[in-house]
C-alpha positions in Angstrom: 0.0 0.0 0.0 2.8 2.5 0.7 4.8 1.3 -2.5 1.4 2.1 -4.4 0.7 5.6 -2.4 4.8 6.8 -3.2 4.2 6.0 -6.8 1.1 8.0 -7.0 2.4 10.8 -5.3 5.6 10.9 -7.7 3.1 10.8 -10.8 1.0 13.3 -9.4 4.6 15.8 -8.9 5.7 14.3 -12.8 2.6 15.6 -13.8 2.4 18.5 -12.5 5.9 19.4 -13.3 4.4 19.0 -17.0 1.5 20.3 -16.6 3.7 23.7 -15.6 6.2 22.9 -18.5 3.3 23.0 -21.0 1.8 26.3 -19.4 5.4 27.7 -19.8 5.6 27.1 -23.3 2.0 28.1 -24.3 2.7 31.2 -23.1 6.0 31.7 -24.4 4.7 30.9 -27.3 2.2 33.5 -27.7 4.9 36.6 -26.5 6.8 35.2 -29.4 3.9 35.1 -31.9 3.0 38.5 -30.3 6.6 39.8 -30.8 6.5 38.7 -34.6 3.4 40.5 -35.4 4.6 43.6 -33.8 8.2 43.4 -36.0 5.9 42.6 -39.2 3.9 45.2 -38.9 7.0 47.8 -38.4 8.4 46.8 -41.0 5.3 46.9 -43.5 5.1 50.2 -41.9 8.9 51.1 -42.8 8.7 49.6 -46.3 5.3 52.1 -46.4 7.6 55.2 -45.2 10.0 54.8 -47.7 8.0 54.4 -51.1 6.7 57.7 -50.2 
């Protein structure tokens, strides 16, 4: 029974720890995408400037 209850409990901290990995890398993820949008749109905007 203890054997069984230390397993679970180590699952339950595995999990968690990638359950908080996956969080991590969502939102990373998005500030990235976020970042990438902001750069493309400067730069449309600078390619805009400069035809003028």
């Amino acid at each position: 029974m203890l054997k069984l209850a230390a397993i679970l409990l180590v699952l339950m901290i595995v999990f968690g720890i990638l359950g908080f990995v996956m969080h991590v890398a969502v939102a990373i993820t998005k500030i990235a995408f976020f970042v990438c949008l902001v750069g493309l749109a400067i730069s449309v905007v600078g390619k805009a400037m400069n035809r003028t």
